[in-house]
N, C-alpha and C positions, 0 to 999 in steps of 0.2 A: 504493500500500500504506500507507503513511503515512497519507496523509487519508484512508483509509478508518479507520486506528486512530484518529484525531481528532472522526471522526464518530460512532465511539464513544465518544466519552466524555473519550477525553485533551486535557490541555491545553496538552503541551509535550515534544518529543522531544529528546533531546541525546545527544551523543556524546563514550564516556568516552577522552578523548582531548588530548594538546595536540601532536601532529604533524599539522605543516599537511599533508603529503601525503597524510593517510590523510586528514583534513576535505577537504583539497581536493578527493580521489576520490567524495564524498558528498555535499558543500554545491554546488559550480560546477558549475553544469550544462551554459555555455558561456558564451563571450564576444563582445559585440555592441558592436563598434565601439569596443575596447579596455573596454566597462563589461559587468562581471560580473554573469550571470544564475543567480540563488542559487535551490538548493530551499528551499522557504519554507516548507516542514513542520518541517525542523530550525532551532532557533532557542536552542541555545546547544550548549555543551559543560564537562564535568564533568575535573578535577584531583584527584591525591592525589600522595605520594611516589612509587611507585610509575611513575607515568605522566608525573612531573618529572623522575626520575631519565632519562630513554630521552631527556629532549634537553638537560640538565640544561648539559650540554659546550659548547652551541651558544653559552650565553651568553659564555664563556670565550674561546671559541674564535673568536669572530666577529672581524674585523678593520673595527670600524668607530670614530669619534669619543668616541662614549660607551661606554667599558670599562668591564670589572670591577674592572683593578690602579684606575681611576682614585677609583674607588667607594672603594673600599678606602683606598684615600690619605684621600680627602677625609675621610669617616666617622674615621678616625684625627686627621686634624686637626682637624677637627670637637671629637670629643671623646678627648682622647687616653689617660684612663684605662677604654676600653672595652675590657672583657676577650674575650680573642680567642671566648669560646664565646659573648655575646656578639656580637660582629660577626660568628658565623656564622649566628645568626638574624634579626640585620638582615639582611645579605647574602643568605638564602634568602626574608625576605620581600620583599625588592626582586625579584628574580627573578620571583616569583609576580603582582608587581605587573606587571613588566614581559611578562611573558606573559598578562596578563588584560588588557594593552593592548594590545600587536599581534594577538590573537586579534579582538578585538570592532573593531580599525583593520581586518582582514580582511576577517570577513564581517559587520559589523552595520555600515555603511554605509548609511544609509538605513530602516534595520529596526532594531526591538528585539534586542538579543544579549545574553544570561544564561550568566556565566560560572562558576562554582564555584569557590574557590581557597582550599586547605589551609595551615590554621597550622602551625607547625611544632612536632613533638613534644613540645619541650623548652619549651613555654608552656604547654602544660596546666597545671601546679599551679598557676599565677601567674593572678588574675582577670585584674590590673591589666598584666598585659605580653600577655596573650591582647585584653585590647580596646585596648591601644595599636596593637596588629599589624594588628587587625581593622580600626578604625579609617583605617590607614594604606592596608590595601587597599581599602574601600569608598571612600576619596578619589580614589585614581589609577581606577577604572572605578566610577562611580555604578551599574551594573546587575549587579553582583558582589555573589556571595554567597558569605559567609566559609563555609568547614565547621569547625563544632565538632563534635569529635568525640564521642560517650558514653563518657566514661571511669567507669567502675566503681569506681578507684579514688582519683579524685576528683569527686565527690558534685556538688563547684560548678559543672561542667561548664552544670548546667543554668543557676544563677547568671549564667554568663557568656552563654549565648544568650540569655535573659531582659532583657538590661540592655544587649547589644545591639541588638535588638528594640527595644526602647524608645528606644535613640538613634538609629535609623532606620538603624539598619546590617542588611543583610539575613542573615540565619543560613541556612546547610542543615546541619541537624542531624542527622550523621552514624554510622558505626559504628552500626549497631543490626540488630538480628535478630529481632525478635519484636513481634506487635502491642504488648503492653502496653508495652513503649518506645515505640513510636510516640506512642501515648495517651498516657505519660508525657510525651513531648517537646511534644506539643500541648499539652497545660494546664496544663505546668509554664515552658514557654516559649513558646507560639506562634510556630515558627519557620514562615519561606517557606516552606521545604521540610525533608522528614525523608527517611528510607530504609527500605529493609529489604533486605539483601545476600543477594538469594535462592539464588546460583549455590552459597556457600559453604553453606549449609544442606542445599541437596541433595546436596552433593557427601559432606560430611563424613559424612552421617548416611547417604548413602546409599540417596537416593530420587528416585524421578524428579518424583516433585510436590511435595516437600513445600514449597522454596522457595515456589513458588504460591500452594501453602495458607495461608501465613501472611500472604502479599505480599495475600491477596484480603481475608481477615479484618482485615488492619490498615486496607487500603482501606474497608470497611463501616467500623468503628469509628470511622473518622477521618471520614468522609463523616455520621457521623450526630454526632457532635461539632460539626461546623462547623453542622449546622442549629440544633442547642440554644444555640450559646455563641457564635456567629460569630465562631471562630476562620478563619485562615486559611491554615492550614496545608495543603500539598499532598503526596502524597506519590508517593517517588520509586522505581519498581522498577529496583533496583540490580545490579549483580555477576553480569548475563546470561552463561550460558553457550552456550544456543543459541538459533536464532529461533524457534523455535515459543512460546520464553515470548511474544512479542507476542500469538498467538492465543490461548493459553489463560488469560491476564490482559488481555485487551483491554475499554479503559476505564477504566485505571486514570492517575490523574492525571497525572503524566510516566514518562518512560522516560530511563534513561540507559545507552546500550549500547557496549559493548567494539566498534571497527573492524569486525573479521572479522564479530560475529554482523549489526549492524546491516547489513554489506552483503552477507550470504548472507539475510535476508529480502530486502532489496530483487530479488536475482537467482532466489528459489526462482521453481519455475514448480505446486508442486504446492496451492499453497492463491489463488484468484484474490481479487482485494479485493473484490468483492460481497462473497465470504463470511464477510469479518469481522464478527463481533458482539460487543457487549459481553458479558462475562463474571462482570460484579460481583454476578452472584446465583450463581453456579455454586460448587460445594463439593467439594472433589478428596479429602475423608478419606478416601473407600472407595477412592481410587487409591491410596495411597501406595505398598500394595507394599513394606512397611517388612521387612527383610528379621527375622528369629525371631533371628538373633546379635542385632543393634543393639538390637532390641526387651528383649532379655533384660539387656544389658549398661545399657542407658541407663534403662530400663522407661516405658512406656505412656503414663503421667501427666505425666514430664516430656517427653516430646515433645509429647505433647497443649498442653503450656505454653505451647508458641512460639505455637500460634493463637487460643488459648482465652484469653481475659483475662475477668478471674472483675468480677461488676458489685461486690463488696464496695470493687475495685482502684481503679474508676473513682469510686465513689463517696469513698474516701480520698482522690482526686488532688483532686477537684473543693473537700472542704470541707476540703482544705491551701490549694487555689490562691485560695480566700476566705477565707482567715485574715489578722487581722491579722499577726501576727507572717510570713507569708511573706515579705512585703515586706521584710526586715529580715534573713530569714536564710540563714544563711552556708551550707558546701557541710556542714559536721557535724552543726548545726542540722538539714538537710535528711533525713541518711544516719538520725538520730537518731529523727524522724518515718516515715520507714519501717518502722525496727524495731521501734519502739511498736505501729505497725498493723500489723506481724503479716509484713511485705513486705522484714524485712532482706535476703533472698537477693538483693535485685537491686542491687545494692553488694557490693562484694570488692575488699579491696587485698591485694594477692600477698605474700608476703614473697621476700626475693632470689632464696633457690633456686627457688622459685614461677615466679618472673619467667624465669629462667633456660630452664625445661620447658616456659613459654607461648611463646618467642622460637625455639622449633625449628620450628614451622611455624604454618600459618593456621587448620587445621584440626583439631575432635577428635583427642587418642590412647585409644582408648575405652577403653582396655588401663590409663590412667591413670588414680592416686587422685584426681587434683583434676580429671577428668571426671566423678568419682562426686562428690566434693564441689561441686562448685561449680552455681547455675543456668545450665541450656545457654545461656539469650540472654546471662548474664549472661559464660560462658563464651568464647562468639563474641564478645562486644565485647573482651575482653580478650585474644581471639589475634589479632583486624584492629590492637590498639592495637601489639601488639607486634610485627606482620609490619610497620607501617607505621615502625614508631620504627627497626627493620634495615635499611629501606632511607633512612631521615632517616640514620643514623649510617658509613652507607657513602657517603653525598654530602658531608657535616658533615667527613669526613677528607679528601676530595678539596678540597674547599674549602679548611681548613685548609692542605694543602700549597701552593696557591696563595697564600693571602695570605702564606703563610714568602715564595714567593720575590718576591712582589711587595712587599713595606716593604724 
């Protein structure tokens, strides 16, 4: 099933995961004379909070040589005016390090292995402590790719994949929802890899393709970018809820899939691998099935946004990304250039209470003012930034309690 998605068109499948038992139940296919025989369609796996927090403990918790209290110590004597918030982002970037290293000691053995691994919330605003972190995890696994996220309401975000890119540190350029991010993130930074979180698109809005529809549309734009500009950007269908997205998006450059879906395709028995095809000319707007509430509450046009990227958009991206002054400017400079051309909606910094209303969950409250204010992609990056920082800040006090009792 796999290399039949392959033969369509993709070029790299992963799994959103960093528990070995659930990798082990899909990469080891058996063992010949104690050396591990790996499926060799999958060739990396994909990290956030979320999926660090479910083994987060292990590291804690492990009784071996190299500990955490010892970490803790050392980094303290190291440098002893390090404030404890601080060494809980070293200490969450070592972690990440250190699971981007027993993953690919796992199963890249012999093979290429592409891992994904998330900075930690509380470096976004900072270029310069987002590419010291990046920096630090591109050293411990050279085939690691940082995620930066799109933050809305910091502009620099792209700045900082930009200048990563450039120091040879690899980027997956994360949180996004809508082609024209996509396009964004490729000419504003040519990262490795981008996304688009399709599960959370259908689910919110409450369609069964729309995910798709966007996830297929940013696929085309991106694919016809890399012929014009030989960019290199690939992109990533993200945030799978079931497996039939394989079939109805096949062909599209990688996949990164949640456990459960990627191994209810390997076991369905109702679609055989002959009959996979690619899907990248295929157009699902007459599916959507967009229900007359959402339609009415959210209206027509801005849903048509998330696939529709207008050529005025791409044309502003291309003759900012050939400006002199790009080179040079900051994440304000940036937001500034948007609103000039016409395109401020795709930036929003919340104010508290703002933040407050985005941090109840992942998804639209449709019923809310700042769903009617805000752009929907722009919307959706800003409740992933916030469902992601809830579960950074419920690890961040676990942590915390350990280094109390270990000084």
């Amino acid at each position: 099933m796999l290399g039949a998605l392959k033969r369509a068109g993709t070029s790299h499948i992963y799994v959103d995961s960093a528990d070995f038992q659930e990798l082990d139940d899909l990469i080891i296919r058996s063992e010949d004379r104690d050396k591990l025989i790996y499926n060799e369609e999958i060739d990396g796996n994909t990290t956030n909070q979320p999926l660090v927090a479910k083994i987060f403990n292990r590291y804690f918790e492990q009784d071996t040589e190299d500990k955490v209290g010892d970490w803790i110590k050392c980094l303290k004597e190291k440098n002893p005016g390090l404030s404890l918030g601080d060494l809980v982002v070293v200490l969450y970037t070592i972690i990440n390090g250190r699971i981007g290293i027993e993953t690919t000691e796992r199963y890249g053995m012999g093979r290429r292995w592409e891992i994904s691994l998330e900075l930690h919330t509380e470096l976004a605003p900072s270029i310069e402590n987002s590419f010291r972190a990046a920096w630090c995890l591109s050293k411990t696994n050279p085939n690691a790719f940082v995620k930066v996220p799109f933050t809305p309401h910091f502009p620099h975000c792209f700045i900082i994949a930009r200048e990563l890119e450039k120091a040879g540190i690899a980027v997956n350029f994360t949180a996004t929802f809508s082609a024209r991010q996509v396009v964004a993130a490729a000419l504003l930074a040519n990262p490795h890899r981008s996304n688009v979180f399709i599960g959370r698109l259908s689910q919110g809005l409450q369609s069964e393709l729309l995910g798709e529809q966007v996830v297929l549309e940013a696929q085309r734009q991106l694919s016809k970018l890399r012929m014009k500009y030989g960019l290199k950007t690939l992109n990533i269908v993200a945030s799978m809820r079931k497996w039939q997205t394989f079939l109805l998006t096949a062909g599209c450059d990688v996949y990164t899939s949640p456990y459960p879906v990627l191994k209810d395709f390997l076991m369905q028995k109702e679609v055989p691998a002959g009959e996979i095809a690619s899907k990248l000319e295929q157009s699902y707007v007459d599916q959507l099935h967009l229900k007359e509430e959402v339609v009415s509450k959210i209206g027509e046009n801005r849903l048509r946004s998330l696939f529709v990227v207008e050529p005025e958009f791409i044309e502003f991206l291309i003759t900012l990304r050939n400006s002199a002054e790009f080179e040079e400017m900051d994440g304000e400079g940036l937001q500034k250039s948007f609103e000039k051309a016409g395109f401020g909606d795709f930036f929003y910094a919340p104010t508290v209470q703002e933040w407050a209303e985005l941090k109840k969950g992942k998804l639209p409250d449709l019923n809310s003012e700042l769903t009617k204010k805000i752009a929907l992609d722009t919307l959706y990056s800003l409740l992933a930034i916030g469902d992601f920082s809830n579960f950074q800040h419920k690890m961040d006090a676990e942590v915390i309690k350990k280094i109390e009792k270990s000084l």
